[in-house]
VEXKOL-627313 format. One record per atom (N, C-alpha, C, O): x, y, z; residue in one letter. Coordinates in steps of 0.2 Angstrom, whole numbers, plus 2048, in hexadecimal, padded with zeros to 3 digits. Each point is the difference from the previous one (the first is absolute). Example, Ala and Ser with C-alpha at 12.3 -4.5 7.8 and 13.67 -1.06 7.14 Angstrom:
8427E4827a
7FC806800a
804806800a
8057FF803a
7F98067F9s
804806801s
7FC805803s
803806801s
end
This chain:
54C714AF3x
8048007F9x
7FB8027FBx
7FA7FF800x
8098047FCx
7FB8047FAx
8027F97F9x
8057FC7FFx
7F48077FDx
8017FB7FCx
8058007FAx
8017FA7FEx
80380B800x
8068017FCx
8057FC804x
8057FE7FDx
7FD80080Bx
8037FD803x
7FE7F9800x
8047FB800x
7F6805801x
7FF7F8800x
8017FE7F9x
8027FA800x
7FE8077FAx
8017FF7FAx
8077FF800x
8027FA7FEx
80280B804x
8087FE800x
8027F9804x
8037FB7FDx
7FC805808x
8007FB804x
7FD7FA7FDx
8037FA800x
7F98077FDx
7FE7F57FAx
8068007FCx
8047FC801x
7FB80A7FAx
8078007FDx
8077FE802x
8037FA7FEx
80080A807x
8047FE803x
8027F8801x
8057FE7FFx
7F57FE806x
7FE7F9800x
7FE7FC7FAx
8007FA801x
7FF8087FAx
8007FE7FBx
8067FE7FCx
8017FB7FCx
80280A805x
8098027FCx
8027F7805x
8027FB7FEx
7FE80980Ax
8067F9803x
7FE7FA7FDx
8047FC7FDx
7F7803803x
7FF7F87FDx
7FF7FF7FAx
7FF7FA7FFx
8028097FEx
8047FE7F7x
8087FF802x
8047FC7FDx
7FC809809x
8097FF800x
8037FB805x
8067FF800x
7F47FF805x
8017FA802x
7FB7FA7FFx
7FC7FE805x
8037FF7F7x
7FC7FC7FFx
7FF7F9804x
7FC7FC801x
80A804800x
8017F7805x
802802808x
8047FD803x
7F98097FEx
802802809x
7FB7FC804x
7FB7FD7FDx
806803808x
7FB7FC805x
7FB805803x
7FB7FD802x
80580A7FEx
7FC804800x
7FD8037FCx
7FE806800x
8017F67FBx
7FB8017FAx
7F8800800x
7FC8047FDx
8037F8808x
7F87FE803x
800807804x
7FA8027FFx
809801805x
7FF805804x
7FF8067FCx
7FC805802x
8087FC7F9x
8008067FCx
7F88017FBx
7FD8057FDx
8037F3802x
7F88027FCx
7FE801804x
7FE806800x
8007F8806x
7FB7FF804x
800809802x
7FB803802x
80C8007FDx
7FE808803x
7FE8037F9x
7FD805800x
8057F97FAx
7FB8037FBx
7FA800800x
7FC805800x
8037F5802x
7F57FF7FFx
7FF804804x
7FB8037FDx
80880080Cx
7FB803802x
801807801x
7FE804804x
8077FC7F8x
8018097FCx
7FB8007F9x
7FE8067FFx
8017F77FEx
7FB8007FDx
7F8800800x
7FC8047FEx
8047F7807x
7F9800803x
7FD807805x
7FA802800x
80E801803x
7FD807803x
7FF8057FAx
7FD8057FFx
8097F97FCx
7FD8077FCx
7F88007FDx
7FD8057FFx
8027F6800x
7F87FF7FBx
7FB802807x
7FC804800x
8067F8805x
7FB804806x
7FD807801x
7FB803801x
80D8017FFx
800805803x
8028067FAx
7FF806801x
8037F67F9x
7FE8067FAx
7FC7FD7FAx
8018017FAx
7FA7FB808x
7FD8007F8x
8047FA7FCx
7FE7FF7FAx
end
């Protein structure tokens, strides 16, 4: 995945949970930010 894609993808994850804020897969969904985050700083700087 190129970094303008992972970018969209936090966003994207970002938007549902403001728009779901009391779902049960909430814990899941940070959890897939952090390590879309963590690869992007790895692997661009």
């Amino acid at each position: 995945m190129e970094t303008p894609q992972i970018q969209e993808k936090i966003q994207e994850l970002e938007n549902w949970l403001i728009e779901n804020p009391n779902s049960p897969e909430r814990t899941l969904i940070e959890s897939d930010i952090k390590k879309l985050r963590t690869f992007l700083k790895q692997n661009h700087g």
